[in-house]
C-alpha positions in Angstrom: 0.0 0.0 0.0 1.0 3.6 -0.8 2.9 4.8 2.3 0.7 8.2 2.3 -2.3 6.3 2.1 -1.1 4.2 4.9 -0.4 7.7 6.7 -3.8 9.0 6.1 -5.9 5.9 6.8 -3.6 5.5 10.2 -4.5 9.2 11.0 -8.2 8.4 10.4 -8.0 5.2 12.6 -6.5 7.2 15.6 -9.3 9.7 15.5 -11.9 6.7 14.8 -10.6 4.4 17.4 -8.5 6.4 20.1 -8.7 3.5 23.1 -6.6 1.2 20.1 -3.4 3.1 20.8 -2.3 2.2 17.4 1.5 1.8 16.4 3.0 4.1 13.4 1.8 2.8 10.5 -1.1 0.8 11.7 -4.2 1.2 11.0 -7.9 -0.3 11.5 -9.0 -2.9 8.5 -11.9 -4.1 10.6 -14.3 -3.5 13.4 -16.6 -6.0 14.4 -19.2 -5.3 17.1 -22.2 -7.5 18.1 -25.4 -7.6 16.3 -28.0 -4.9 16.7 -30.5 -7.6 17.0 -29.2 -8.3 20.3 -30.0 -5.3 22.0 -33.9 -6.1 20.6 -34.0 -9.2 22.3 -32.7 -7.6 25.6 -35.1 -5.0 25.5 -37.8 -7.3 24.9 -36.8 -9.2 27.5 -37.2 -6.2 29.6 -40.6 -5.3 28.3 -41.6 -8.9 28.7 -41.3 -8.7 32.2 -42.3 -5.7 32.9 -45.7 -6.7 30.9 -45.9 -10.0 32.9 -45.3 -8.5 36.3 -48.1 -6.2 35.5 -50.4 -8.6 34.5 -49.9 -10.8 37.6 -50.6 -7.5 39.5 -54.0 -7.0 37.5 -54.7 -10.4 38.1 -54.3 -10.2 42.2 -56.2 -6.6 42.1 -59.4 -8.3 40.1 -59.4 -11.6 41.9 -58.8 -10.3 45.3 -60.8 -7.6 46.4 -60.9 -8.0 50.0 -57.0 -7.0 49.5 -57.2 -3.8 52.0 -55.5 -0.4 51.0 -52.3 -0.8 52.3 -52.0 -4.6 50.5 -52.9 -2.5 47.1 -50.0 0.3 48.1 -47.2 -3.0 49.4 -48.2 -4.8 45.5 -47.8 -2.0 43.5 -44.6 -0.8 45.4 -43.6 -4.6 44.5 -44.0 -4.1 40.8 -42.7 -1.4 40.8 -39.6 -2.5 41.9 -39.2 -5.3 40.0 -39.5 -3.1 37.0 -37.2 -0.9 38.4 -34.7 -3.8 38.4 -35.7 -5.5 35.5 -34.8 -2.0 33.8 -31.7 -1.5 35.3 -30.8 -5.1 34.3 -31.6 -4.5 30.6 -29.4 -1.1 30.8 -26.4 -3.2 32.0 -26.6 -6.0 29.6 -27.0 -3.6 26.7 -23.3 -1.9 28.1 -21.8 -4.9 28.5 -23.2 -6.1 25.6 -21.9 -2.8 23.3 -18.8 -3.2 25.0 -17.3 -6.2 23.5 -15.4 -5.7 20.4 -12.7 -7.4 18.0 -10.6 -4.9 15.8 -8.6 -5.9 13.3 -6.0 -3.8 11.9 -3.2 -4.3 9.4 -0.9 -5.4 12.5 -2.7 -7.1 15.1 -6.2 -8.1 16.6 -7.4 -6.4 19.3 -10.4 -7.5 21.5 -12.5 -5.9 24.2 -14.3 -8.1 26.6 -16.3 -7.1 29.1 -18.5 -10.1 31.5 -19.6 -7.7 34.2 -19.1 -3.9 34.1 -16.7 -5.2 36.8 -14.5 -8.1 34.5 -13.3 -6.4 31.6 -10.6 -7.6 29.4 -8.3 -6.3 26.6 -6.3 -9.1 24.6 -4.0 -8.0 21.6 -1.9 -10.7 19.5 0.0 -10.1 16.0 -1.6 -11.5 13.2 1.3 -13.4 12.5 0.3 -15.3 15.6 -2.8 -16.5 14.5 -3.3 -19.7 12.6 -7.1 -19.6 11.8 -10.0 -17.3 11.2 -13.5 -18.4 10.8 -17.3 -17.6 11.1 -19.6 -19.9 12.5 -23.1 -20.7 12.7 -24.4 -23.2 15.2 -28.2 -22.8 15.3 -31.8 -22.2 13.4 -31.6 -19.1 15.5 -28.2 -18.0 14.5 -29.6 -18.2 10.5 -32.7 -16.8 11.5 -31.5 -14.0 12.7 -28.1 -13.6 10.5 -25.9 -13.5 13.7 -22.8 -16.3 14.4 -19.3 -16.0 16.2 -16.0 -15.1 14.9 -13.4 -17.1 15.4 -9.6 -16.7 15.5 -7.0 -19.3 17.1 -3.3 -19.0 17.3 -0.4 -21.0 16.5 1.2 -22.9 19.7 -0.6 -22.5 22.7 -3.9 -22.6 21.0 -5.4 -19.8 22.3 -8.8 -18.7 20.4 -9.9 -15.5 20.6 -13.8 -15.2 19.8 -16.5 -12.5 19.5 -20.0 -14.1 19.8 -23.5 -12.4 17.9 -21.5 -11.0 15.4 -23.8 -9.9 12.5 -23.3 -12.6 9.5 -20.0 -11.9 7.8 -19.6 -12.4 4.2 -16.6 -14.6 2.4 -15.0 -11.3 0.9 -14.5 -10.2 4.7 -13.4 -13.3 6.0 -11.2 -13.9 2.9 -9.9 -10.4 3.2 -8.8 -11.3 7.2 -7.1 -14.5 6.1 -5.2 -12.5 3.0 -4.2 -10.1 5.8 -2.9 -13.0 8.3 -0.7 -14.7 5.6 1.1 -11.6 4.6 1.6 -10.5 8.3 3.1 -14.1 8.4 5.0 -13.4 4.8 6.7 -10.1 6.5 7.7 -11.5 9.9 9.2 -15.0 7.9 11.2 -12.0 5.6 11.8 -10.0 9.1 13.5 -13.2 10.3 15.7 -14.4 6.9 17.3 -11.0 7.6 17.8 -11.2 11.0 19.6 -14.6 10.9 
């Protein structure tokens, strides 16, 4: 690649990505993030509950009427709550959820995991490292709603670095990621002939 447009797309990737702290010269190829379907389904998860919990409230008001004032108040301070914390569930699994990322840049792969918004990880390895890329679908779900998991293991100590719900990603991308691994591996095979 042109060593200006190498300059410019490395500028761009700085300002794009600034928690990468990219090297000189290296720049972002790819950014995969999970699927927006995801943050659907934990939403309605949310709205689920908060429909059900409701409904059961309905359900005691209407079948029970010899339920005094105060047992009205103590129910609906109940659902309340449980709203309240269904709510604040769905907020933190869509920030944990956002959170986990793989970048891919001409250099290295970079992943973001966070579990908890307590257990967060960051895991970087040279491309040259890595053995295999692949995308995988395991499920009528997974089709249905054009998510799978990406998939990269290393050479040697077979670590596997994967990002899960990761909308469907097309042979051109996945070829382009393999074309990227082998000439990482080209240069660092060259980088060592001249060492030696």
């Amino acid at each position: 690649m042109d060593e200006s447009l190498a300059n410019i797309r490395h500028e761009r990737s700085k300002k794009d990505f600034p928690a990468l702290k990219l090297e000189d010269g290296e720049y972002v190829e790819f950014a995969f993030s999970r699927a927006k379907i995801c943050y659907l389904l934990i939403w309605g998860c949310v709205a689920g509950v908060a429909v059900l919990i409701t409904a059961l409230f309905m359900f005691l008001f209407m079948t029970q009427p010899e339920i005094n004032t105060m047992g009205n108040n103590f129910l609906a301070f109940l659902v309340i709550t449980i709203i309240a914390f269904a709510f604040i569930a769905g907020l933190i699994a869509t920030k944990v959820f956002s959170c986990n990322k793989l970048f891919i840049t001409n250099r290295r792969a970079i992943q973001f995991i966070m579990v908890s918004p307590v257990v967060t990880s960051k895991n970087v390895i040279d491309l040259s490292s890595i053995e295999d890329a692949s995308f995988r679908q395991t499920s009528i779900i997974q089709k249905l709603f054009k998510i799978g998991t990406l998939r990269l293991s290393t050479v040697g100590d077979e670590t596997t670095y994967t990002l899960q719900y990761v909308e469907v990603i097309g042979g051109d991308e996945l070829n382009s990621i393999t074309k990227l691994i082998r000439s990482n591996k080209n240069t660092k095979k060259d980088e060592d002939k001249e060492e030696a």
